[in-house]
Backbone as ProteinMPNN parsed JSONL, in Angstrom:
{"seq_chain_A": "XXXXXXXXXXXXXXXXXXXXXXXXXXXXXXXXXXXXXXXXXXXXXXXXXXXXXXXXXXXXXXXXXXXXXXXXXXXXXXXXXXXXXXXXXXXXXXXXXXXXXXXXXXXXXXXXXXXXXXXXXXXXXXXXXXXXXXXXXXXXXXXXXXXXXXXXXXXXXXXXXXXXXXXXXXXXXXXXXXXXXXXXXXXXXXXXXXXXXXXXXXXXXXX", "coords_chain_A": {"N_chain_A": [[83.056, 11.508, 224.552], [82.553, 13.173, 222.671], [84.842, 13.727, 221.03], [85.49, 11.145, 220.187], [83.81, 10.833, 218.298], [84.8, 12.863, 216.472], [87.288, 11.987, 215.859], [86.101, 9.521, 215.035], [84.268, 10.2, 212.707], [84.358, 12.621, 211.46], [86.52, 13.33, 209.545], [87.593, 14.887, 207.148], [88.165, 17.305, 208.742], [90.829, 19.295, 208.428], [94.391, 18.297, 208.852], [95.896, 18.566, 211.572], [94.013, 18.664, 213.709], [93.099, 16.23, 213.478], [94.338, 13.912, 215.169], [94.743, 11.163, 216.366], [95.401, 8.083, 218.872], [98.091, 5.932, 218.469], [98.235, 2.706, 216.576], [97.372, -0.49, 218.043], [99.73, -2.909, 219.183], [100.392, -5.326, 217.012], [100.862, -9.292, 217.371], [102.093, -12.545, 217.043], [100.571, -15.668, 217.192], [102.39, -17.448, 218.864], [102.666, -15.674, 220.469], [105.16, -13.338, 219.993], [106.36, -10.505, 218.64], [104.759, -9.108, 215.667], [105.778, -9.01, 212.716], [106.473, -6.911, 209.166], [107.639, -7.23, 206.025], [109.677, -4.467, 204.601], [109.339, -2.606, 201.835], [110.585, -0.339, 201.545], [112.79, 2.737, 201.042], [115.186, 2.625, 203.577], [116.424, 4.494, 206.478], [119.034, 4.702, 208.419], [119.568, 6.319, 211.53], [119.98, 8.023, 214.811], [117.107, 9.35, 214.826], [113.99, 9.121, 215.737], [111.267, 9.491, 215.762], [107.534, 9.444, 215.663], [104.932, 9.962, 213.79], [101.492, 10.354, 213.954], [98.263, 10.603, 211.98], [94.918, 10.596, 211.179], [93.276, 10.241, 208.133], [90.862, 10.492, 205.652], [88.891, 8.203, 203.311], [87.597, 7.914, 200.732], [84.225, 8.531, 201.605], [83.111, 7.669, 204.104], [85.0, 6.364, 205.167], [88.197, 6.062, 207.311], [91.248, 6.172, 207.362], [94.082, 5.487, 209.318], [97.407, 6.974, 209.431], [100.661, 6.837, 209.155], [103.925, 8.326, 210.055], [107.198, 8.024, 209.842], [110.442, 8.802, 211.111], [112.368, 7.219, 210.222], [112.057, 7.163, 207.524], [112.847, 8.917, 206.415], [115.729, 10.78, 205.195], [118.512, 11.691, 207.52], [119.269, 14.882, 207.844], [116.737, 15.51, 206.888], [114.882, 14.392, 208.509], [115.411, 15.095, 211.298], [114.957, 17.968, 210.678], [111.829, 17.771, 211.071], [111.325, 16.64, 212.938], [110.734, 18.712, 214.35], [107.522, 20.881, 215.322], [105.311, 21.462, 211.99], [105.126, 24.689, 211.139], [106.974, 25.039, 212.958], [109.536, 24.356, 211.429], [109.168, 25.143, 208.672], [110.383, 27.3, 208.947], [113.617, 27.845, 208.398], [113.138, 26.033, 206.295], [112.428, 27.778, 204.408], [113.75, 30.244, 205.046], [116.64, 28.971, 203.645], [115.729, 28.199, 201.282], [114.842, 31.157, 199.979], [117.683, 32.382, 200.713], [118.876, 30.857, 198.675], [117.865, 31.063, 195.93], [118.544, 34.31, 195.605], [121.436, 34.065, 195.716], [121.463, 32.334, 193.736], [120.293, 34.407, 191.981], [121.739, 36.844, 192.058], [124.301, 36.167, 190.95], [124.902, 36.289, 188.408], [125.211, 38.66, 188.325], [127.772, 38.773, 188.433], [131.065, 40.302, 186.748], [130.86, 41.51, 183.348], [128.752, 44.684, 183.183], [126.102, 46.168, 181.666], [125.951, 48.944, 179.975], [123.109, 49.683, 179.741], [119.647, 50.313, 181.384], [120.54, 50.711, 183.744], [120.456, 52.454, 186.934], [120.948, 54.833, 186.417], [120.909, 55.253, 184.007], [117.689, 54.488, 183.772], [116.85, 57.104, 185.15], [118.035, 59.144, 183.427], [116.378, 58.276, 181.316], [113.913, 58.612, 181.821], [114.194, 61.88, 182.196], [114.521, 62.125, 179.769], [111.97, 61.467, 178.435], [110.581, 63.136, 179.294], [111.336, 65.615, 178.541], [111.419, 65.924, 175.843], [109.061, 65.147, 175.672], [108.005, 62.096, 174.112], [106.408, 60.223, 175.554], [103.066, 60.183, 176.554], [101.682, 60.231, 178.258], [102.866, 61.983, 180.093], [102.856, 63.627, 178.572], [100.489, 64.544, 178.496], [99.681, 65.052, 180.761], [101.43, 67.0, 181.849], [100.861, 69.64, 179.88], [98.452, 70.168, 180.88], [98.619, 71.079, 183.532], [98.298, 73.333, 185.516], [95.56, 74.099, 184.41], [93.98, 71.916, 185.307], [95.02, 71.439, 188.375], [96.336, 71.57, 191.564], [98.553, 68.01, 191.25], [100.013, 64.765, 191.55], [102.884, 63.4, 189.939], [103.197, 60.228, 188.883], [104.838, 59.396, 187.673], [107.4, 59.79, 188.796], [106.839, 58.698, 191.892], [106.715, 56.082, 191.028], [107.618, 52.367, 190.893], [110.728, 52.096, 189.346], [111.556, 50.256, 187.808], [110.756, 47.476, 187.009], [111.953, 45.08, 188.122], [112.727, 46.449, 190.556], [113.008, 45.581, 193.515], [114.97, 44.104, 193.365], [117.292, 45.187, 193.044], [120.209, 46.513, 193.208], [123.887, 47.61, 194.042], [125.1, 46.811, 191.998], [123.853, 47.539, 189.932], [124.056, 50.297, 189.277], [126.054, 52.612, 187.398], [129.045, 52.87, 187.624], [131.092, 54.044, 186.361], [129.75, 56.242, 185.236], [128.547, 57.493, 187.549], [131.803, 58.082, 189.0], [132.507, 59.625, 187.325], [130.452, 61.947, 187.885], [130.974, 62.377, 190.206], [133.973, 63.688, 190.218], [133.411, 65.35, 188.526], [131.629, 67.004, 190.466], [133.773, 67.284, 192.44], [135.605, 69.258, 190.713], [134.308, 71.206, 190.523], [133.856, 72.17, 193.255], [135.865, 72.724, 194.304], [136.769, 74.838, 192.294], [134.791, 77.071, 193.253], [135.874, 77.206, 196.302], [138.414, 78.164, 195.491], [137.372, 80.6, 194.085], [135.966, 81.857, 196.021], [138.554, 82.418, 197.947], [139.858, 84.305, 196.666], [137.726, 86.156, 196.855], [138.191, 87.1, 199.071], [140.788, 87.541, 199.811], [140.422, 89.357, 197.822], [139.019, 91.305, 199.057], [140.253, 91.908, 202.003], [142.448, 93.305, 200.735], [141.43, 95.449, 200.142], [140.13, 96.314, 202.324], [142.818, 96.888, 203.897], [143.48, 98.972, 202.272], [141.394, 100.771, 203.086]], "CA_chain_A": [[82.167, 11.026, 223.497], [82.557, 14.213, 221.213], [85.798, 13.356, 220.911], [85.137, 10.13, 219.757], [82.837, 11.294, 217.193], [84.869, 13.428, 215.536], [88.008, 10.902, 215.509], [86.474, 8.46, 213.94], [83.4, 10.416, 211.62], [84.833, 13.886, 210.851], [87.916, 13.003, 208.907], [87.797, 15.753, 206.351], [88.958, 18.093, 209.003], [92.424, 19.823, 209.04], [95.172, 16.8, 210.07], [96.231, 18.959, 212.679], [92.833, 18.437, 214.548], [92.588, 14.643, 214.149], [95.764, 13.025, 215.864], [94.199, 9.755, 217.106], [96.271, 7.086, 219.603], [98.731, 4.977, 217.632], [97.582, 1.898, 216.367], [97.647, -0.937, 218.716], [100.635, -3.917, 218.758], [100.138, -6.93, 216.573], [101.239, -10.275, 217.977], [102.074, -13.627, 216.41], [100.133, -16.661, 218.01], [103.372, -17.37, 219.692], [103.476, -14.282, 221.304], [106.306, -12.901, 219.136], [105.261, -8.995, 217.913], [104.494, -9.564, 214.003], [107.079, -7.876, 211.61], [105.787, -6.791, 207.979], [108.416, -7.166, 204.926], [109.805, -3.279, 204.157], [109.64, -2.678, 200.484], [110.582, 1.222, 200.865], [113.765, 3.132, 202.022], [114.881, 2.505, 204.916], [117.456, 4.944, 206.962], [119.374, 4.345, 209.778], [120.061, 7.067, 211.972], [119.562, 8.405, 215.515], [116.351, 10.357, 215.224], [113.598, 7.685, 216.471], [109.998, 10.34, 216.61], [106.516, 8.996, 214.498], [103.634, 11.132, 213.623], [99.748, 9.03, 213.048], [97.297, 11.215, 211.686], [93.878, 10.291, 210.504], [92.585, 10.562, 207.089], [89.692, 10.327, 205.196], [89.646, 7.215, 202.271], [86.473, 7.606, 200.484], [83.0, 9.017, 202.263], [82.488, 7.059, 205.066], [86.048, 5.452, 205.91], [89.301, 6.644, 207.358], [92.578, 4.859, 207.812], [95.859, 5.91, 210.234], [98.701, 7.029, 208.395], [101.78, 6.667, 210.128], [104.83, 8.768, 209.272], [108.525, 7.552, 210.8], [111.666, 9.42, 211.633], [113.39, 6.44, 209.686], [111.865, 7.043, 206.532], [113.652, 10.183, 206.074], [117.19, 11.386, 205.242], [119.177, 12.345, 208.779], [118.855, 16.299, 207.93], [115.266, 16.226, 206.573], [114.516, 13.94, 210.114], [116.185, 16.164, 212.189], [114.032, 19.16, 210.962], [110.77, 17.287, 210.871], [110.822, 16.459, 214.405], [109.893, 19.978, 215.1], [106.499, 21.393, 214.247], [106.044, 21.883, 210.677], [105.131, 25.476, 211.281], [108.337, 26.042, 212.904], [110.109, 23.78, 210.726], [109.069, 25.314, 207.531], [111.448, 28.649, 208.889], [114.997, 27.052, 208.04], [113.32, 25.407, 204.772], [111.971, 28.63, 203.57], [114.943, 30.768, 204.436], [117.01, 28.523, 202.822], [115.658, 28.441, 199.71], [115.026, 32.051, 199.177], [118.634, 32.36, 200.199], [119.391, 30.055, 197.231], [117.381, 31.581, 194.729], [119.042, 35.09, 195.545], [122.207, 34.039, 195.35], [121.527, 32.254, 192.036], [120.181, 35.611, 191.025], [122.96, 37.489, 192.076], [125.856, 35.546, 190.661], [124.475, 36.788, 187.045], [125.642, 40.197, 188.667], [128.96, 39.016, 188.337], [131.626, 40.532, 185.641], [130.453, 43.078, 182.557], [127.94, 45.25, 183.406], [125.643, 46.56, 180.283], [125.145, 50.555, 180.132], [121.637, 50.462, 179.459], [119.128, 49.671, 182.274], [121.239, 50.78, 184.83], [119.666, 53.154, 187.526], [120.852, 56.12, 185.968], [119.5, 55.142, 182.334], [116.662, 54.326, 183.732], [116.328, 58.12, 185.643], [118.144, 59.845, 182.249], [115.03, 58.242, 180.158], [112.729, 59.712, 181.877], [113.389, 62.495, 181.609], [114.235, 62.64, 178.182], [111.087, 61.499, 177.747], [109.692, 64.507, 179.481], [111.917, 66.656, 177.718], [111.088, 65.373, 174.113], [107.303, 65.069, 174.894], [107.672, 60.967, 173.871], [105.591, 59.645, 176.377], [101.656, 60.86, 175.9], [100.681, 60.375, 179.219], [103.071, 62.746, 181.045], [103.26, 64.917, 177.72], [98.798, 65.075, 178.666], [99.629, 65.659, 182.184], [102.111, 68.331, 181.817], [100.21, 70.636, 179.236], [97.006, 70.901, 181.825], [98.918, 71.329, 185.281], [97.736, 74.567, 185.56], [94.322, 74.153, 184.446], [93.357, 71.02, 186.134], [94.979, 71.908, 189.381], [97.786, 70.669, 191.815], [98.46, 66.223, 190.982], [101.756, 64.391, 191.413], [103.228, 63.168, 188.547], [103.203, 59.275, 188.968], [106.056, 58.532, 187.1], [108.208, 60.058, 189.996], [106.873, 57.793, 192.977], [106.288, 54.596, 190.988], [108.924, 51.851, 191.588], [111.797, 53.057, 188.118], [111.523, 49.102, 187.129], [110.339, 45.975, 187.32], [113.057, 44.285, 189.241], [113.628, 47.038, 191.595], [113.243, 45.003, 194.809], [116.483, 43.351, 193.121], [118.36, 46.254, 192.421], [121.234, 47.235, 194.036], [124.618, 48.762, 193.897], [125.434, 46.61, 191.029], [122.885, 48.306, 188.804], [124.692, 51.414, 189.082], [127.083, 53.278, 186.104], [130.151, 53.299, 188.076], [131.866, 54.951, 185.593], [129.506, 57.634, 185.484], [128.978, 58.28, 189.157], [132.92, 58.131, 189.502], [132.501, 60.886, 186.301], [130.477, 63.208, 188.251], [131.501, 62.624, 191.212], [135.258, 64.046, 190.118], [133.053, 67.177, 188.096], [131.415, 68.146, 191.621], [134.547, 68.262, 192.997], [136.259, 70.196, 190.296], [133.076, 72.697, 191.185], [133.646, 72.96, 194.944], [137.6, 73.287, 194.573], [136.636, 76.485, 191.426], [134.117, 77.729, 194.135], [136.471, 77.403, 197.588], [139.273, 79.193, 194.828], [136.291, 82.014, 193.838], [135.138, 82.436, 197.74], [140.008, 82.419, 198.355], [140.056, 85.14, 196.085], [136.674, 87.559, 196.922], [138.415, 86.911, 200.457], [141.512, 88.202, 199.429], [140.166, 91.121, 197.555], [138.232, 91.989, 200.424], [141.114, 91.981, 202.511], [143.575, 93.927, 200.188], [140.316, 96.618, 200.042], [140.562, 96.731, 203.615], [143.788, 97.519, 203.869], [143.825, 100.047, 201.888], [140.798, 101.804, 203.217]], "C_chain_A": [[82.305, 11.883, 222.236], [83.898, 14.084, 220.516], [86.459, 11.9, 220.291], [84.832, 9.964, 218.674], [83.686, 11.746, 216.112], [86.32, 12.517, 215.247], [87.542, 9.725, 214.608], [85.18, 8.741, 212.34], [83.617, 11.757, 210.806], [86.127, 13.867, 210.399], [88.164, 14.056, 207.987], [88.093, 16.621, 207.104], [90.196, 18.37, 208.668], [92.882, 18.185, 209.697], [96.107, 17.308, 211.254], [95.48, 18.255, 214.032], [93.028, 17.029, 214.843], [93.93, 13.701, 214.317], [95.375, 12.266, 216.73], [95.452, 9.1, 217.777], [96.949, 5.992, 218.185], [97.77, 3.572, 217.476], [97.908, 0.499, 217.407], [98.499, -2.109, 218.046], [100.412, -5.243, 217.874], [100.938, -8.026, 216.977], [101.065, -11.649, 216.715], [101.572, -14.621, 217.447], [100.848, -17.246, 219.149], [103.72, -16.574, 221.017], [104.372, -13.16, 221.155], [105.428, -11.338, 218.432], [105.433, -9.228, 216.684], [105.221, -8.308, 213.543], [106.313, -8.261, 209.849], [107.509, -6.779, 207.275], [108.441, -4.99, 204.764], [110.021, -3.278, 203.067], [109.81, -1.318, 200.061], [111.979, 1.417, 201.5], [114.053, 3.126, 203.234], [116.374, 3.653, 205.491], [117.906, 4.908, 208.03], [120.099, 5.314, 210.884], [119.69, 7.124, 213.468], [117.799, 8.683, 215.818], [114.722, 9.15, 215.133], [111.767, 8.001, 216.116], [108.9, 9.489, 215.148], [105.435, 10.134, 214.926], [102.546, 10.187, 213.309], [99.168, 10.569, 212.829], [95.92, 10.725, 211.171], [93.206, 10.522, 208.963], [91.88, 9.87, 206.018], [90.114, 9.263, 203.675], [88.067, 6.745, 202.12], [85.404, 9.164, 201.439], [83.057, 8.627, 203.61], [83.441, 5.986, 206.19], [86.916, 6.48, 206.564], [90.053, 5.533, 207.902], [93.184, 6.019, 208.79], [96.328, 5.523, 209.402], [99.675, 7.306, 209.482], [103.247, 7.419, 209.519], [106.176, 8.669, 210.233], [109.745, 8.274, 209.984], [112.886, 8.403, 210.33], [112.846, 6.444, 207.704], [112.28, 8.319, 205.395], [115.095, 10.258, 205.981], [117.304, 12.285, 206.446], [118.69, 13.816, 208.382], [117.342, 16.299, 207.742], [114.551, 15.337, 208.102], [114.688, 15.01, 211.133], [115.059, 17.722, 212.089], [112.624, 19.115, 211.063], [110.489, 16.969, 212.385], [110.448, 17.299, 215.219], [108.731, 20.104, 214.484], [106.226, 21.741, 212.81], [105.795, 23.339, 210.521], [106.483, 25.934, 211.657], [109.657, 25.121, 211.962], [110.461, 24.217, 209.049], [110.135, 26.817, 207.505], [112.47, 28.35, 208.351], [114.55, 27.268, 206.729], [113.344, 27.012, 203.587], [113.504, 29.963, 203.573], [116.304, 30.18, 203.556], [116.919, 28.449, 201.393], [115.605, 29.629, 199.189], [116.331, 32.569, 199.191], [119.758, 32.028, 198.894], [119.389, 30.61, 196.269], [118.115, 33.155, 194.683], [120.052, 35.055, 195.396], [122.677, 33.305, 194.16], [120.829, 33.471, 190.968], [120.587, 37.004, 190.78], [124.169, 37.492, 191.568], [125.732, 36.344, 188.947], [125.193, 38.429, 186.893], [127.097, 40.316, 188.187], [129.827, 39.552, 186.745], [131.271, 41.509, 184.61], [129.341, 43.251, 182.988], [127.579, 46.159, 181.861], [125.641, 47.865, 181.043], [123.345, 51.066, 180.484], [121.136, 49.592, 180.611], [119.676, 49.734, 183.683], [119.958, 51.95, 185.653], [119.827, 54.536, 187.028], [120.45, 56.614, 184.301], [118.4, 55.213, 182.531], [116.078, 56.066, 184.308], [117.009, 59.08, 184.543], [116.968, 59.636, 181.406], [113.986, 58.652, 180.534], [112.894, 60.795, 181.825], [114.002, 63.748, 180.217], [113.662, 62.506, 177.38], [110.004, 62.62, 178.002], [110.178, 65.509, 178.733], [111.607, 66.685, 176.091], [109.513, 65.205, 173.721], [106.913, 63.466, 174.108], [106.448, 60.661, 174.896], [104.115, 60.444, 176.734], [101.432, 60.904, 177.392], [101.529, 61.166, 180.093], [103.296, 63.778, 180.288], [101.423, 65.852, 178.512], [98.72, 65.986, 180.153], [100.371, 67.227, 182.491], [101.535, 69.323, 181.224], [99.262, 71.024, 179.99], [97.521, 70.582, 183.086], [98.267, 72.377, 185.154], [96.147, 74.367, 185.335], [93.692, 73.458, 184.942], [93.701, 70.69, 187.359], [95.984, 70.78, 190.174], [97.553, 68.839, 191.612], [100.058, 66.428, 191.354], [101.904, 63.207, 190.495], [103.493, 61.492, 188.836], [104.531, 58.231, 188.748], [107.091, 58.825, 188.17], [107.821, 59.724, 191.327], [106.762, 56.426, 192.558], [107.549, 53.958, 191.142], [109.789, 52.496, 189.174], [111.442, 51.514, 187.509], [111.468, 48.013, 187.553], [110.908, 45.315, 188.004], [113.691, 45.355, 190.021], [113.688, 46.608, 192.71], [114.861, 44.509, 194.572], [117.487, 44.323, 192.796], [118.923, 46.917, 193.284], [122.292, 48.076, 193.521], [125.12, 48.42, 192.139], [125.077, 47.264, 189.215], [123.772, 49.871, 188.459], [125.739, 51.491, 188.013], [127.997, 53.542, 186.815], [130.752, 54.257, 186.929], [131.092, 56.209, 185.479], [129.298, 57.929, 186.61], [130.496, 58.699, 189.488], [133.26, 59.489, 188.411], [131.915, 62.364, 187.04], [130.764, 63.445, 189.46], [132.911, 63.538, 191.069], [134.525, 65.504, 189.091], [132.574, 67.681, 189.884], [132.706, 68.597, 192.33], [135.486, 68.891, 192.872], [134.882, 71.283, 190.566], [133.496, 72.967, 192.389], [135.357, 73.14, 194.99], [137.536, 74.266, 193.713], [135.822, 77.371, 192.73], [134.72, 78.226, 195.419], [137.709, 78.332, 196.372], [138.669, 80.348, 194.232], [136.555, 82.315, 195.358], [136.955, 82.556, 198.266], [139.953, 83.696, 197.918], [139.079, 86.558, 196.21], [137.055, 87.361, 198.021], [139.579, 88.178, 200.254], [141.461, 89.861, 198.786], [139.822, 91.698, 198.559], [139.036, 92.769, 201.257], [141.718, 93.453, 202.346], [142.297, 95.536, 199.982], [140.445, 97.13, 201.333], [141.045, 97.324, 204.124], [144.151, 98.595, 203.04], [143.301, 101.166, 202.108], [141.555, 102.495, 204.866]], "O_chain_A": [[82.211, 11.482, 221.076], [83.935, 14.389, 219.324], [87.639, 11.681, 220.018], [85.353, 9.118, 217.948], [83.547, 11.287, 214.978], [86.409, 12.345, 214.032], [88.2, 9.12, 213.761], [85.088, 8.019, 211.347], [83.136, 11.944, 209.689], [86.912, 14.548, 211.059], [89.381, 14.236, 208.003], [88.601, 17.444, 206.343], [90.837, 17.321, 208.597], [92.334, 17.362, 210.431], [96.936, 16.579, 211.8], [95.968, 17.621, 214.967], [93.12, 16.558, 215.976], [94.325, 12.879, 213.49], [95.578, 12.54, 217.913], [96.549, 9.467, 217.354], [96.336, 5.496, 217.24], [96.749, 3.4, 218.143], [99.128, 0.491, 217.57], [98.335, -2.437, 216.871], [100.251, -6.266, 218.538], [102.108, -7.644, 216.943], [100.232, -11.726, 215.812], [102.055, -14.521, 218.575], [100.286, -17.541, 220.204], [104.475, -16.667, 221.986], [104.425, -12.207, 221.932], [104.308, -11.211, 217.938], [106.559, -9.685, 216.486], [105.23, -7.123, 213.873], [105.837, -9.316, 209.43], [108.459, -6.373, 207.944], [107.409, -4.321, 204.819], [111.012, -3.958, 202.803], [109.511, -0.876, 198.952], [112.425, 0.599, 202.305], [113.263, 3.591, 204.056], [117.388, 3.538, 204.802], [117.067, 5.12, 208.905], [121.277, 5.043, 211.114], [118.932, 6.183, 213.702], [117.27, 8.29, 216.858], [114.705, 8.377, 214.175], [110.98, 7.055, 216.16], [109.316, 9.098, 214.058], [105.225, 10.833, 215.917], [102.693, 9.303, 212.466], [99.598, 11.543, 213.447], [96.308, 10.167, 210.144], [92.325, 11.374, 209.074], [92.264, 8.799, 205.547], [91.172, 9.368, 203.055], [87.425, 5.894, 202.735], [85.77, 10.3, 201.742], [83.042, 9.6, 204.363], [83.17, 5.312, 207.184], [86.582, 7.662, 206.49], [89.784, 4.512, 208.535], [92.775, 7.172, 208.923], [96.196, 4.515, 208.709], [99.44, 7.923, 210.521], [103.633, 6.985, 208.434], [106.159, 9.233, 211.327], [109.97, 8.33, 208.775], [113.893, 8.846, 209.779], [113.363, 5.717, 206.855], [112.108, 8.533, 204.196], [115.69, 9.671, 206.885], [116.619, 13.295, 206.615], [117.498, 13.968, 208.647], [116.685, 17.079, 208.432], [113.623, 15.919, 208.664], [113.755, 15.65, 211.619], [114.556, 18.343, 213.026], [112.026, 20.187, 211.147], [109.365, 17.103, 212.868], [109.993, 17.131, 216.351], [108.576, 19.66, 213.347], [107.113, 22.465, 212.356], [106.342, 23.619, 209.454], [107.113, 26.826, 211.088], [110.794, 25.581, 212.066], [111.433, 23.895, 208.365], [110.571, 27.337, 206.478], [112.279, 28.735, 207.198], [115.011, 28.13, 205.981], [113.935, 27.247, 202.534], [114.086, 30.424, 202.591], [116.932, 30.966, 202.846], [117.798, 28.597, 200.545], [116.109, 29.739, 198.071], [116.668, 33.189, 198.182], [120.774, 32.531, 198.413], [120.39, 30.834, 195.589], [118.366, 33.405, 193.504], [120.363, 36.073, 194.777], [123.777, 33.426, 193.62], [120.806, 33.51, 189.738], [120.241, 37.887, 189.996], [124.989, 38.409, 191.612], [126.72, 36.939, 188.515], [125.537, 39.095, 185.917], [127.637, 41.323, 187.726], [129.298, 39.238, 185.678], [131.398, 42.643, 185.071], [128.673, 42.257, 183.274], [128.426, 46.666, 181.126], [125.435, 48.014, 182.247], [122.718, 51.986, 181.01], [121.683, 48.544, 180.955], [119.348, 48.98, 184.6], [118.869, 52.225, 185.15], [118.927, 55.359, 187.194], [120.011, 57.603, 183.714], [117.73, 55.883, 181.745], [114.94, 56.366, 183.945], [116.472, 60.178, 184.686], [116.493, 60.59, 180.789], [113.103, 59.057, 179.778], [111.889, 61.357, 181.389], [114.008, 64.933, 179.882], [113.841, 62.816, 176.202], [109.017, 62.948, 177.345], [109.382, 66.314, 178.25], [111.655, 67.695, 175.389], [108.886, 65.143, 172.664], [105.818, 63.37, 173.553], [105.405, 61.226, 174.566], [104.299, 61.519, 177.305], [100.832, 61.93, 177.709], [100.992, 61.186, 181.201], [103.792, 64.8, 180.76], [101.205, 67.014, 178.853], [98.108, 66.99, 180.519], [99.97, 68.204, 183.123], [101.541, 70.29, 181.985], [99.016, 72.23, 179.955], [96.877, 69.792, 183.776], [97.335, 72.186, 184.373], [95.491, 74.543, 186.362], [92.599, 73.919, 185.274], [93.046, 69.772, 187.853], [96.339, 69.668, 189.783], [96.427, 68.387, 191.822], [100.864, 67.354, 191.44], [101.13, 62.256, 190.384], [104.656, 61.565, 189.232], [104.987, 57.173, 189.182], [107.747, 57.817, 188.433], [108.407, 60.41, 192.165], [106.706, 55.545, 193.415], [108.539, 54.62, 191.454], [109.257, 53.061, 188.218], [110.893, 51.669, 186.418], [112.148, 47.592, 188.489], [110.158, 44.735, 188.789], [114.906, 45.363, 190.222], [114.567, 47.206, 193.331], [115.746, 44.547, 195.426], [118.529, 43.998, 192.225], [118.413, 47.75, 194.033], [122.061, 49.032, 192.78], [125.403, 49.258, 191.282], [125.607, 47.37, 188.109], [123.967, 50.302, 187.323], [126.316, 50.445, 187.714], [128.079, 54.768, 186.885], [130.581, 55.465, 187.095], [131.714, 57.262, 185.615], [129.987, 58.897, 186.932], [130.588, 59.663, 190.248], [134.174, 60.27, 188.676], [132.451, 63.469, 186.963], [130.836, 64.598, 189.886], [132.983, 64.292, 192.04], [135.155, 66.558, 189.004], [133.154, 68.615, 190.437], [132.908, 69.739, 192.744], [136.248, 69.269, 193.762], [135.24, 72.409, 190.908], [133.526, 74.166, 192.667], [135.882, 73.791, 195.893], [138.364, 75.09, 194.1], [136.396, 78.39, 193.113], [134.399, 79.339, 195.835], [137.698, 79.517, 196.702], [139.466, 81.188, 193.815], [137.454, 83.087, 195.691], [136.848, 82.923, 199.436], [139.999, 84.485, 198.862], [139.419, 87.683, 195.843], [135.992, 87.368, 198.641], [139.385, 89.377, 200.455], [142.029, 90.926, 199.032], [140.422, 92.702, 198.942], [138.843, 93.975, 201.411], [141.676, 94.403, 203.128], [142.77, 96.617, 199.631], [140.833, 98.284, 201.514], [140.576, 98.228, 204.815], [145.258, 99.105, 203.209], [143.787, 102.259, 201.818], [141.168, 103.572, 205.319]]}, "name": "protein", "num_of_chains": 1, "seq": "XXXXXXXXXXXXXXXXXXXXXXXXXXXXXXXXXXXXXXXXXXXXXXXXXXXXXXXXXXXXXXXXXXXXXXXXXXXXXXXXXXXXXXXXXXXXXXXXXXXXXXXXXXXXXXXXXXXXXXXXXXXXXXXXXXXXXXXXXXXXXXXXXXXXXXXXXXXXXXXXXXXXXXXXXXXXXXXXXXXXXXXXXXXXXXXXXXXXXXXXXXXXXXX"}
């Protein structure tokens, strides 16, 4: 009976909830099952499944809505015949796949200087160094007197599109710059530390 109730007087629920019995067969006087004129797309595939749901039309009415397998394009059938909870996984990785790789392709070919990850960590701090920027010039002058803080600008994200920022962002040319100074430093340093070896040695031997 409660069940009853809310099928055919609580229609403004969720259309999860109200999934009433299909509608029953219509018949021609004959006997013959009655066929309606189709005046919408029609597609002809395999995939066969219908959905009714109940919903509300007005205050005090509700119709059955009927939704068919054939009124869909083969792929969008095909994924509709699952739950739309698990159905909506596919759609949704799909599209943000899309959108990332239409906002990756932009990546391709010249790369600007400015805005890169290492512009963006040179401007700061040559804006600490220069005293531009008021609010870490305010912060810096009263460390000391207003007692240990951490400086904000060094955990916040560096820029607005950093979820999107990868290797591309990078100054190859200058990483591949200091990369080839550190290791003219550690080949002067292993030829310092060859040579206070050597002296050592030749001290050695002589004592």
């Amino acid at each position: 009976m409660v069940k009853i109730f809310f099928r055919r007087y609580v229609a403004s629920q969720p259309l999860g909830i109200n999934i009433p019995d299909p509608p029953p067969r219509e018949y021609l006087p004959n006997g013959e099952p009655k066929t309606y004129r189709l005046n919408q797309r029609y597609y002809n595939h395999k995939y066969d499944w219908e959905r009714w749901t109940l919903r509300p039309a007005g205050v005090f009415h509700t119709y059955v809505y009927g939704e068919f397998a054939k009124d869909h394009k083969p792929l969008l059938a095909w994924l509709l015949q699952y739950p739309i909870p698990l159905a909506f996984i596919p759609y949704f990785l799909f599209a943000f796949g899309l959108s990332f790789a239409f906002h990756h392709i932009s990546y391709l070919g010249i790369k600007p200087k400015r805005f890169t990850v290492e512009w963006v960590e040179a401007n700061k701090e040559r804006e600490r160094a220069e005293n531009t920027n008021p609010i870490t010039r305010y912060l810096d002058r009263r460390r000391k007197e207003r007692g240990p803080h951490w400086i904000l600008e060094d955990f916040l994200p560096s820029h607005p599109c950093y979820l999107h920022m990868s290797k591309y962002h990078h100054d190859t040319e200058l990483l591949r710059k200091m990369e080839e100074e550190a290791a003219e430093k550690e080949a002067e340093s292993e030829e310092q530390e060859e040579e206070e070896e050597d002296i050592t040695e030749s001290e050695d031997d002589d004592n």
